[in-house]
ChimeraX commands (.cxc) that place a marker at each C-alpha (Angstrom):
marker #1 position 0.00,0.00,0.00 radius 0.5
marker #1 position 2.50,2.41,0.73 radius 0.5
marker #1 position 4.52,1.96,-2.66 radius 0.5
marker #1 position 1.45,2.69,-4.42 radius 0.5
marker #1 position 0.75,5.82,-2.37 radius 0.5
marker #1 position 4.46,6.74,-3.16 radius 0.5
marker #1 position 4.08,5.91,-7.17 radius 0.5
marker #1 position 0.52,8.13,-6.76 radius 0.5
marker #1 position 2.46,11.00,-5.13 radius 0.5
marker #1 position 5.30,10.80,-7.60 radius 0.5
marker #1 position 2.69,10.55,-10.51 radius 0.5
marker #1 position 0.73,13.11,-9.20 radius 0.5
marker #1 position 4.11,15.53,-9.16 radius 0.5
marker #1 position 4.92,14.68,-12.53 radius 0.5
marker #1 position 1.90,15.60,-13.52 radius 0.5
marker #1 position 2.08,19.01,-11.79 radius 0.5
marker #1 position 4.78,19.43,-13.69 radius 0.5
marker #1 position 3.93,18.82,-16.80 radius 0.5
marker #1 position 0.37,21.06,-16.24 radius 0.5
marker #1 position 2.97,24.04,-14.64 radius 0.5
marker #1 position 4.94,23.74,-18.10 radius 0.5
marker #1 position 2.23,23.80,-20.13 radius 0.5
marker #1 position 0.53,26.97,-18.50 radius 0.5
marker #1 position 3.81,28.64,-18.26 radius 0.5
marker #1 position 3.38,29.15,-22.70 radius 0.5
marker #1 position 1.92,32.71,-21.90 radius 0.5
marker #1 position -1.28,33.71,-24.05 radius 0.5
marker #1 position -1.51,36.39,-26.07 radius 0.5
marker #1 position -3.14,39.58,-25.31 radius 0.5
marker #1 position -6.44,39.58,-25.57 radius 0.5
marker #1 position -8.40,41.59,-28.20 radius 0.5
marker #1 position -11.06,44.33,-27.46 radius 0.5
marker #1 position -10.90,46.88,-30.32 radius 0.5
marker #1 position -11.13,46.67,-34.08 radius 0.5
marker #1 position -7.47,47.87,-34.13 radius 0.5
marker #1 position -5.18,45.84,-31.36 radius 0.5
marker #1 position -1.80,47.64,-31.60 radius 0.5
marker #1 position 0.44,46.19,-29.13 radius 0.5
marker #1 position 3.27,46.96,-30.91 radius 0.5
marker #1 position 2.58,50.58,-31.27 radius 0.5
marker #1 position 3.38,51.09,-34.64 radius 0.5
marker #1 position 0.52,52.35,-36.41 radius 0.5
marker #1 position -0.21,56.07,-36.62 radius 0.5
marker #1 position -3.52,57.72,-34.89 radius 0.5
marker #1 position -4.94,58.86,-37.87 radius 0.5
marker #1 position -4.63,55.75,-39.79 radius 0.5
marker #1 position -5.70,53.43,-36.70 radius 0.5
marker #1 position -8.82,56.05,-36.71 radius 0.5
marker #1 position -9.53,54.71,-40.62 radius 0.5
marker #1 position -8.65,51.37,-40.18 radius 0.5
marker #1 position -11.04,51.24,-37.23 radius 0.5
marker #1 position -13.61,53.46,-38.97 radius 0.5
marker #1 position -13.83,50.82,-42.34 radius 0.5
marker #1 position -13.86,47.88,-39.77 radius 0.5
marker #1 position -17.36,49.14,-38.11 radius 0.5
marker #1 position -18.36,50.17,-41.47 radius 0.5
marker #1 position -18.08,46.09,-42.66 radius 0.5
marker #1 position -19.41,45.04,-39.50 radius 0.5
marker #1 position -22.57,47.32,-40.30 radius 0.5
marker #1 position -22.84,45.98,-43.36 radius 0.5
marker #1 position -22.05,42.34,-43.68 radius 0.5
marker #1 position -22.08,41.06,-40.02 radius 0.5
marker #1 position -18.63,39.79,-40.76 radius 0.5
marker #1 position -16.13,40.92,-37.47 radius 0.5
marker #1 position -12.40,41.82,-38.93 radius 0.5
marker #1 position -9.96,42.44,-36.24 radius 0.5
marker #1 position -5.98,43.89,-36.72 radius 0.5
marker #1 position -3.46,42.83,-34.02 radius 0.5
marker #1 position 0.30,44.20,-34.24 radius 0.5
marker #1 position 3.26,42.59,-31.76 radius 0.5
marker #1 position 6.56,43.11,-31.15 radius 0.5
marker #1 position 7.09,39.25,-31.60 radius 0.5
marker #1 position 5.28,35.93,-31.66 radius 0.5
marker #1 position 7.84,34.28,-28.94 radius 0.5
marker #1 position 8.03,32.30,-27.32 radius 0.5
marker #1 position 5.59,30.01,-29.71 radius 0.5
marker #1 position 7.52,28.40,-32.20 radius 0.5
marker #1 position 6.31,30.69,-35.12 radius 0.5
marker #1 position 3.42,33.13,-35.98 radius 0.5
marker #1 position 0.93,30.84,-37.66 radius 0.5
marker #1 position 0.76,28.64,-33.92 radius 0.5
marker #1 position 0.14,32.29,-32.40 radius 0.5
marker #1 position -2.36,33.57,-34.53 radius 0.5
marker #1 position -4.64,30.35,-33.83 radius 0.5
marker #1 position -4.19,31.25,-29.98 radius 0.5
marker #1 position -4.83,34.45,-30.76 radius 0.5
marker #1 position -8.05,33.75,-32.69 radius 0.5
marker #1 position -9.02,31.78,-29.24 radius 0.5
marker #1 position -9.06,35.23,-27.82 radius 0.5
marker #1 position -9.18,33.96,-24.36 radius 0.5
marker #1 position -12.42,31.93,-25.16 radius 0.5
marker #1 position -14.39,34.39,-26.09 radius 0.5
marker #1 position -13.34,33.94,-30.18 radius 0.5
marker #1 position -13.76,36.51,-32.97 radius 0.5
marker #1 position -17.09,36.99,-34.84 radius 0.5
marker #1 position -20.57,36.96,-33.52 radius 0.5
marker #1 position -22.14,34.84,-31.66 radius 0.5
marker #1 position -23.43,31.39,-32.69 radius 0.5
marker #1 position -21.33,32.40,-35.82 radius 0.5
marker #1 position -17.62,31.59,-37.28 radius 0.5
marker #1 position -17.61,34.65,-38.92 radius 0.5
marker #1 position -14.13,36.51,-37.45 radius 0.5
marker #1 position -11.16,37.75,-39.65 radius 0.5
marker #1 position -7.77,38.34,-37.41 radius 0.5
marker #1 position -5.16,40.17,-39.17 radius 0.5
marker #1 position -1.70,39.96,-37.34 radius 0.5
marker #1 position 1.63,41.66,-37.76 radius 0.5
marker #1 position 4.60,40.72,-36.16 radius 0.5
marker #1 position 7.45,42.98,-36.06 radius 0.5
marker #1 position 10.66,41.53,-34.96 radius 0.5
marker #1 position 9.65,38.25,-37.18 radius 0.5
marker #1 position 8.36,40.62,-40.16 radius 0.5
marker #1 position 5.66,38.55,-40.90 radius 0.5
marker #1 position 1.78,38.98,-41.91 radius 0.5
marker #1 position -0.49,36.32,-41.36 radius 0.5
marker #1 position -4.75,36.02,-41.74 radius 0.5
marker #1 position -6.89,33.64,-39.85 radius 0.5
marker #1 position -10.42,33.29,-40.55 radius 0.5
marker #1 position -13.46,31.75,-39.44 radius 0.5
marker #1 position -14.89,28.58,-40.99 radius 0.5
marker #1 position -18.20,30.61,-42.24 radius 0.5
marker #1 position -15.45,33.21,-44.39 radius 0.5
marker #1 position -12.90,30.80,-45.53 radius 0.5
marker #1 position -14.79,30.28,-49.19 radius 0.5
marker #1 position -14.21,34.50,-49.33 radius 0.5
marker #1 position -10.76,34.72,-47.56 radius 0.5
marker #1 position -8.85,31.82,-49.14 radius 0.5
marker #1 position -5.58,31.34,-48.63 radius 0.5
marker #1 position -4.35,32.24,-51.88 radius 0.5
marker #1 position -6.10,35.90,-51.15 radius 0.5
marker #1 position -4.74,35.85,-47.99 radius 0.5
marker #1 position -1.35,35.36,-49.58 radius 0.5
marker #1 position -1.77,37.86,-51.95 radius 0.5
marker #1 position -2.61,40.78,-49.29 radius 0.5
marker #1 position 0.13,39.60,-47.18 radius 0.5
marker #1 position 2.30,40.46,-49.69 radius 0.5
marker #1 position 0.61,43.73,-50.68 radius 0.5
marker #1 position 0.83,45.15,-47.15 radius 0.5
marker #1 position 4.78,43.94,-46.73 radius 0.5
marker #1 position 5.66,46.12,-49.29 radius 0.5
marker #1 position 3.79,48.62,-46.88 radius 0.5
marker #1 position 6.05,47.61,-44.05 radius 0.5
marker #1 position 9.19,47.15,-46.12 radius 0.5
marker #1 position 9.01,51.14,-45.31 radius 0.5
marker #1 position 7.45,51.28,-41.77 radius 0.5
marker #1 position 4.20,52.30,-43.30 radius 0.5
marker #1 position 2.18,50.10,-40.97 radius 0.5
marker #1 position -0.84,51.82,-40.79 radius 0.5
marker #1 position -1.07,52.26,-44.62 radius 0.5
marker #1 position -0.45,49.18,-45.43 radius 0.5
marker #1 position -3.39,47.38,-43.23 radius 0.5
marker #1 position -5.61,50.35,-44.35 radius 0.5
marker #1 position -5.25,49.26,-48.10 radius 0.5
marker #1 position -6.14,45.66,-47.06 radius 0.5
marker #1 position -9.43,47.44,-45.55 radius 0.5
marker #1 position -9.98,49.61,-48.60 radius 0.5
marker #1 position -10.11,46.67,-50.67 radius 0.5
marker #1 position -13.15,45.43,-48.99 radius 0.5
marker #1 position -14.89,47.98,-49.79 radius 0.5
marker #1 position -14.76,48.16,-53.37 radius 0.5
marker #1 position -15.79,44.41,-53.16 radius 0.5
marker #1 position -19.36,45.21,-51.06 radius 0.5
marker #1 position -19.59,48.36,-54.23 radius 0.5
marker #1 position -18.96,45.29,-56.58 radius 0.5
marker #1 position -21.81,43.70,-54.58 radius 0.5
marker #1 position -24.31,45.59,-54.73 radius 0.5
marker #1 position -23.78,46.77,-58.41 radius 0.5
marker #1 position -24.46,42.89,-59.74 radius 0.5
marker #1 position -20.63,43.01,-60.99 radius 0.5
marker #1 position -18.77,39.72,-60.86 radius 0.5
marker #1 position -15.68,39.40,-59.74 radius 0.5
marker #1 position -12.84,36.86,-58.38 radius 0.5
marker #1 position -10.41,37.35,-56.21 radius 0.5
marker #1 position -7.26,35.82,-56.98 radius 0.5
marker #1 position -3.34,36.59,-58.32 radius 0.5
marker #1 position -2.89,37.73,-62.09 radius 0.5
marker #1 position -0.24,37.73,-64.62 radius 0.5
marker #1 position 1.40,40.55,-65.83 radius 0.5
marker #1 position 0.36,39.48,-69.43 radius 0.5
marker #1 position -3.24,39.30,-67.84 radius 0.5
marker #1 position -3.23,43.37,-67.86 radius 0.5
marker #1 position -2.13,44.28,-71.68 radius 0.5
marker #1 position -5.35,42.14,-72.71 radius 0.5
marker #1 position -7.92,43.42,-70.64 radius 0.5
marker #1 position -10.79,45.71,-71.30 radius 0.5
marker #1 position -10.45,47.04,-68.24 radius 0.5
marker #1 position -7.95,47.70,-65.13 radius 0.5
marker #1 position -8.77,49.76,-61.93 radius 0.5
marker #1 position -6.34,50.38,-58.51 radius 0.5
marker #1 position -7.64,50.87,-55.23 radius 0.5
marker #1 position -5.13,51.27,-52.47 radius 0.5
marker #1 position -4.83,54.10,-49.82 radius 0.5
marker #1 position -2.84,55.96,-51.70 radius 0.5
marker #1 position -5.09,55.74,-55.03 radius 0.5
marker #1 position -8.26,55.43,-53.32 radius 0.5
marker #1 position -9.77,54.31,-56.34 radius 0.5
marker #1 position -8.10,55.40,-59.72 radius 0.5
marker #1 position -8.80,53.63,-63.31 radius 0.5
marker #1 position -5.60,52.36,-65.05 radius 0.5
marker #1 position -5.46,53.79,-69.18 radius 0.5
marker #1 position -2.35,52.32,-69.98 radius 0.5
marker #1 position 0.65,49.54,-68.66 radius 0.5
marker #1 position 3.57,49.45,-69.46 radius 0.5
marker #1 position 3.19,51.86,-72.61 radius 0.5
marker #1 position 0.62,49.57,-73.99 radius 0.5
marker #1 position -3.15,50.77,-73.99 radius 0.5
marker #1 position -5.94,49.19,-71.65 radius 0.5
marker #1 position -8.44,47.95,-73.68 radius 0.5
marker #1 position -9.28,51.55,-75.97 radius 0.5
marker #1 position -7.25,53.43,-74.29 radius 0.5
marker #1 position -10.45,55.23,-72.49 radius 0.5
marker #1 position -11.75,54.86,-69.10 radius 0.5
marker #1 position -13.74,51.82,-69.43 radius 0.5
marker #1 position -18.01,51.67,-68.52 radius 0.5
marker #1 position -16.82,49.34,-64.83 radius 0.5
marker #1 position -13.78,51.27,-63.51 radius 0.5
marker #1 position -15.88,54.52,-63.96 radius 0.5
marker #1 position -19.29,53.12,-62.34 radius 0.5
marker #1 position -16.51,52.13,-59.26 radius 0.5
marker #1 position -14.85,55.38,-59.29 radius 0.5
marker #1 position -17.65,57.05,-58.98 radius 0.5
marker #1 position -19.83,55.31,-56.59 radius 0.5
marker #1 position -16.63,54.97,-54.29 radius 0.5
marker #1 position -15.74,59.00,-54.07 radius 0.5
marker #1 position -19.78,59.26,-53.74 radius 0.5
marker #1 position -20.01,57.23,-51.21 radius 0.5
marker #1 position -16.93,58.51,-49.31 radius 0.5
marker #1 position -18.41,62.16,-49.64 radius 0.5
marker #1 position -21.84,60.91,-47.95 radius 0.5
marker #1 position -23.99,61.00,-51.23 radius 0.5
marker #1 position -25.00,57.67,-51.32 radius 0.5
marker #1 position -27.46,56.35,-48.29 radius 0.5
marker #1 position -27.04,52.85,-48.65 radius 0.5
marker #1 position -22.97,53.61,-47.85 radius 0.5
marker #1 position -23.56,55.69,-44.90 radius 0.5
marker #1 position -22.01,53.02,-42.64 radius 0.5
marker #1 position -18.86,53.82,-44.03 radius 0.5
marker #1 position -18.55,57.38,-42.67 radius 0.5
marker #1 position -18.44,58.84,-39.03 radius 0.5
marker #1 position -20.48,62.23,-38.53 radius 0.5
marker #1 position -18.06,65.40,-37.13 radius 0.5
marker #1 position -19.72,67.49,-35.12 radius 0.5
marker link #1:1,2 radius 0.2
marker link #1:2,3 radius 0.2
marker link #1:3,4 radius 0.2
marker link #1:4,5 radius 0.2
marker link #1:5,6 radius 0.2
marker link #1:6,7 radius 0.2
marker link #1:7,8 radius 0.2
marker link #1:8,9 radius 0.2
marker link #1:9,10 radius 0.2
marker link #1:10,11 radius 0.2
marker link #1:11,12 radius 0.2
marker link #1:12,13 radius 0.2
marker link #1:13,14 radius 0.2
marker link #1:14,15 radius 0.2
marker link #1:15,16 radius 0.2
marker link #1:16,17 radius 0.2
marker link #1:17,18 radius 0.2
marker link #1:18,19 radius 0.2
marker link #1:19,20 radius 0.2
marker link #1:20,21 radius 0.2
marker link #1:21,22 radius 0.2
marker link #1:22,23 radius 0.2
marker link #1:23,24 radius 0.2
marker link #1:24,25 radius 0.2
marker link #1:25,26 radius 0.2
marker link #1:26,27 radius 0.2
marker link #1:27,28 radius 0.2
marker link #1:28,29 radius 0.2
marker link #1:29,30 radius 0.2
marker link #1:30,31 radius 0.2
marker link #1:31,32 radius 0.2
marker link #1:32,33 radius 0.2
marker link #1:33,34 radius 0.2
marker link #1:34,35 radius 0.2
marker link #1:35,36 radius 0.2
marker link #1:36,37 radius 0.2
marker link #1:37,38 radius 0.2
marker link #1:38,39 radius 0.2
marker link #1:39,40 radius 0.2
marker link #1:40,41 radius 0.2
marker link #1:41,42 radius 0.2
marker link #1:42,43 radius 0.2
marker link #1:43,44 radius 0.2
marker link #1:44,45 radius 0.2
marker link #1:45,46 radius 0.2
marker link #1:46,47 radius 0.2
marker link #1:47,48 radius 0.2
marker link #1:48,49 radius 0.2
marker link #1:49,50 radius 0.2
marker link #1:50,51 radius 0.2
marker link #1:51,52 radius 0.2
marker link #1:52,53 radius 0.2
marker link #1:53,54 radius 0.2
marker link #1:54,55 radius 0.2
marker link #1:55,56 radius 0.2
marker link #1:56,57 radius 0.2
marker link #1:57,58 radius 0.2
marker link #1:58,59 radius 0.2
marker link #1:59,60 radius 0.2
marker link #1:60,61 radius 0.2
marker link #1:61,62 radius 0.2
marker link #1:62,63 radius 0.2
marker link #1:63,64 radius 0.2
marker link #1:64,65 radius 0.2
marker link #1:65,66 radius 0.2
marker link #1:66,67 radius 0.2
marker link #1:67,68 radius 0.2
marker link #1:68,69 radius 0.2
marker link #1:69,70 radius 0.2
marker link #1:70,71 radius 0.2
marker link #1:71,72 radius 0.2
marker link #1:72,73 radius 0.2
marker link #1:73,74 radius 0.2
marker link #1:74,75 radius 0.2
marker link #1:75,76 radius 0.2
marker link #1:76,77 radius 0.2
marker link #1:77,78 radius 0.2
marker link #1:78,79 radius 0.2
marker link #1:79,80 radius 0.2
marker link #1:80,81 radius 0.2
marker link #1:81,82 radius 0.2
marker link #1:82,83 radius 0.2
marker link #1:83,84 radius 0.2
marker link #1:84,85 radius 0.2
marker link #1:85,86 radius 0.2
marker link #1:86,87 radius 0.2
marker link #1:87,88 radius 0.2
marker link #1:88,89 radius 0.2
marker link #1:89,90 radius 0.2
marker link #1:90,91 radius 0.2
marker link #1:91,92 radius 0.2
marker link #1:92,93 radius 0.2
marker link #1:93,94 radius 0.2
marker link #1:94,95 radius 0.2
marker link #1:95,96 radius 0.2
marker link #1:96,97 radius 0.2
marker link #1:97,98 radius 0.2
marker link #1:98,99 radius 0.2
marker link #1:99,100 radius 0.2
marker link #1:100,101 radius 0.2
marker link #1:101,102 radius 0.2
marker link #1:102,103 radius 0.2
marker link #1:103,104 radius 0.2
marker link #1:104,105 radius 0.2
marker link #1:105,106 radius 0.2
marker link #1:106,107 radius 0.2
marker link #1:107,108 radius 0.2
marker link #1:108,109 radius 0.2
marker link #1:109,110 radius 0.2
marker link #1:110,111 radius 0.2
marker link #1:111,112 radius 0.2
marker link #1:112,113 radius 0.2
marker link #1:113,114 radius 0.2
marker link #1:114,115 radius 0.2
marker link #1:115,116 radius 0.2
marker link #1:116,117 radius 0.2
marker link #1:117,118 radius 0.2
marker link #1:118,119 radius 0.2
marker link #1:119,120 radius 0.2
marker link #1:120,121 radius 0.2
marker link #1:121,122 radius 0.2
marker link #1:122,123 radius 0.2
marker link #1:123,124 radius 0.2
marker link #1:124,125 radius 0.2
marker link #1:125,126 radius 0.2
marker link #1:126,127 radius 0.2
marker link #1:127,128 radius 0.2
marker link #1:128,129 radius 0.2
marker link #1:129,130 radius 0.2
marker link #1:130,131 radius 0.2
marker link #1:131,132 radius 0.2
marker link #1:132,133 radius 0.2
marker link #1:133,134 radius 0.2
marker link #1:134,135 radius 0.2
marker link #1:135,136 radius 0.2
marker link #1:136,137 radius 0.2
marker link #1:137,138 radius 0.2
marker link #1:138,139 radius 0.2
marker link #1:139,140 radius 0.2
marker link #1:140,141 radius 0.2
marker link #1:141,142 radius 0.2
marker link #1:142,143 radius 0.2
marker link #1:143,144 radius 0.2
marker link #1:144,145 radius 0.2
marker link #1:145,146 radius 0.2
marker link #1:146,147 radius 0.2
marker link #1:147,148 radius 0.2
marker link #1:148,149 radius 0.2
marker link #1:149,150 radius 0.2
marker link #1:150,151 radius 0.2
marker link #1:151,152 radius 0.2
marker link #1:152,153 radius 0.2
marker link #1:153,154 radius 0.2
marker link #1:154,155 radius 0.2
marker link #1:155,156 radius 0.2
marker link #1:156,157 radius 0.2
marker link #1:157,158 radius 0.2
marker link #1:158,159 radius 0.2
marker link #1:159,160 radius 0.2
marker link #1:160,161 radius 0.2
marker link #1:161,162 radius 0.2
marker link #1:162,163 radius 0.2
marker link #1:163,164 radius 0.2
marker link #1:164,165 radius 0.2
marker link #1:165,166 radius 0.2
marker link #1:166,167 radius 0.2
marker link #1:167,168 radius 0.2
marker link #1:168,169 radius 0.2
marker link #1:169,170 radius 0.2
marker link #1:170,171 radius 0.2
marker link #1:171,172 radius 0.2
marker link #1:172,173 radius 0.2
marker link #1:173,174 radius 0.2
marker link #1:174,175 radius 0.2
marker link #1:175,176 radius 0.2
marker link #1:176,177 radius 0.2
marker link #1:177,178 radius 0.2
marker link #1:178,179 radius 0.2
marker link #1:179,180 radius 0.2
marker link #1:180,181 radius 0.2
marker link #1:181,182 radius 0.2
marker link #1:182,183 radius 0.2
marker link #1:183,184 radius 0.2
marker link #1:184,185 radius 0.2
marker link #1:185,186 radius 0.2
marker link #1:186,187 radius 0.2
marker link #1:187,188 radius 0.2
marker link #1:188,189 radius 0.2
marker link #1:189,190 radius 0.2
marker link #1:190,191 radius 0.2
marker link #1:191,192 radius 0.2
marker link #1:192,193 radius 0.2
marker link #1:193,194 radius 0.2
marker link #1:194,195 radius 0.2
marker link #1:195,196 radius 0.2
marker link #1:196,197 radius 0.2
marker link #1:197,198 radius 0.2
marker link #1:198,199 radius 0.2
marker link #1:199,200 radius 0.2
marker link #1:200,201 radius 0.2
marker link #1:201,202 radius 0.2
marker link #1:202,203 radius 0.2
marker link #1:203,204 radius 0.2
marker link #1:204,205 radius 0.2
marker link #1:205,206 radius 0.2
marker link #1:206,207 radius 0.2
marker link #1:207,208 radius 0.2
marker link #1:208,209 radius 0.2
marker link #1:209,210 radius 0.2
marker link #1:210,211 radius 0.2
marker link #1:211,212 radius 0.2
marker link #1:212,213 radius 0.2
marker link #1:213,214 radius 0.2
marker link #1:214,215 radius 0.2
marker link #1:215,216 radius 0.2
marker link #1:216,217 radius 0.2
marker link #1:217,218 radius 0.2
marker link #1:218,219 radius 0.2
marker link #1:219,220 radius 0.2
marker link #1:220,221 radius 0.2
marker link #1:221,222 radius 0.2
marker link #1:222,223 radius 0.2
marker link #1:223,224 radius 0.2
marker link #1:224,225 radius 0.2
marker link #1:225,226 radius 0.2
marker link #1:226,227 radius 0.2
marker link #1:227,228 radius 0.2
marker link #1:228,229 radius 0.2
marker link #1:229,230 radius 0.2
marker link #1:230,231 radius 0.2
marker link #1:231,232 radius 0.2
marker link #1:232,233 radius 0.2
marker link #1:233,234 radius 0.2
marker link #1:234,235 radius 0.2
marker link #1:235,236 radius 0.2
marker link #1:236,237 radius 0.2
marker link #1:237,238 radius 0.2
marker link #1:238,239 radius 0.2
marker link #1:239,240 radius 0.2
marker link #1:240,241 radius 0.2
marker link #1:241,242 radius 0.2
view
């Protein structure tokens, strides 16, 4: 009797011990605003937009996007094991309730990295080759320590998709060839920097007939409209100044 109450002890010590190493992997912080930024790297008045376009999706779709920033993802073994810790947010998850419809874009600095975990209800929107692609887009962004601009553009993009929406125009998301633009009809950018801003000519060869084209006009349009407060059914997207 007394060797098994010693092996009990021991295995009940050993099993302390494995539960105190396991609970000594700190989580990460936990998430209660649109824009998380831990790492203090992103500008007020681009948080303020980033934030802004965030509601505005919520209002619109239901869908719940949130931005993190770090200084690093250690001590977990690398950023994509954090982020689905991260997404746990202490239990309480991202996306509304009874739903799996949560975005969480994260930025670590020290490991340079961008990665995008979604919800099971938005992974046939947010694949992982789109995911990919606006990684990449926003790097280029922090190449420069342009943090706040570059997860604003990843925001802005959104919205021209709901304008797609609503207009009946199809689209896909995906990554193009370069030879994919000289034989287009059609090419628009939208990016902070551009807002939204119809493409004539690449590379010294015309778009299409050289014109602004019927789609990348209706977008232009409807976007500065909307941005301006013209259009109702986009009033989501702006906050009133008193």
């Amino acid at each position: 009797m007394r060797k098994l109450a010693v092996r009990s002890h021991v295995a009940a010590l050993i099993l302390f011990g494995v539960c105190a190493v396991v609970s000594a992997q700190p989580l990460p912080p936990e998430l209660t605003d649109p824009v998380n930024d831990f790492a203090h790297v992103i500008d007020a008045e681009h948080k303020a937009e980033i934030e802004q376009r965030i509601i505005a999706l919520k209002n619109a779709t239901g869908d719940v996007v949130i931005v993190a920033t770090v200084d690093t993802v250690a001590p977990y073994a690398d950023i994509r094991e954090y982020i689905v810790k991260m997404f746990e947010n202490h239990g309480r998850g991202i996306g509304e309730r009874g739903k799996d419809n949560g975005a969480l874009v994260l930025v670590a600095i020290k490991e340079r990295r961008v990665q995008i975990e979604v919800g099971y209800d938005l992974e046939q929107f947010v694949t992982d080759g789109y995911s990919g692609e606006v990684s990449r887009m926003m790097t280029t962004y922090f190449a420069h320590g342009d943090y706040g601009g570059g997860l604003l553009e990843g925001v802005t993009r959104k919205a021209m998709f709901e304008i797609f929406k609503n207009e009946g125009i199809p689209f896909e998301i995906r990554s193009i060839d370069r030879s994919e633009l000289y034989i287009a009809d059609e090419v628009l950018l939208c990016g902070t920097g551009v807002q939204v801003s119809p493409v004539i000519e690449v590379d010294h060869r015309k778009v299409g007939s050289g014109q602004i084209g019927p789609i990348a006009s209706l977008a232009s349009e409807r976007y500065f409209d909307a941005v301006r407060g013209r259009l109702p059914e986009y009033s989501h997207w702006l906050t009133p100044i008193e």
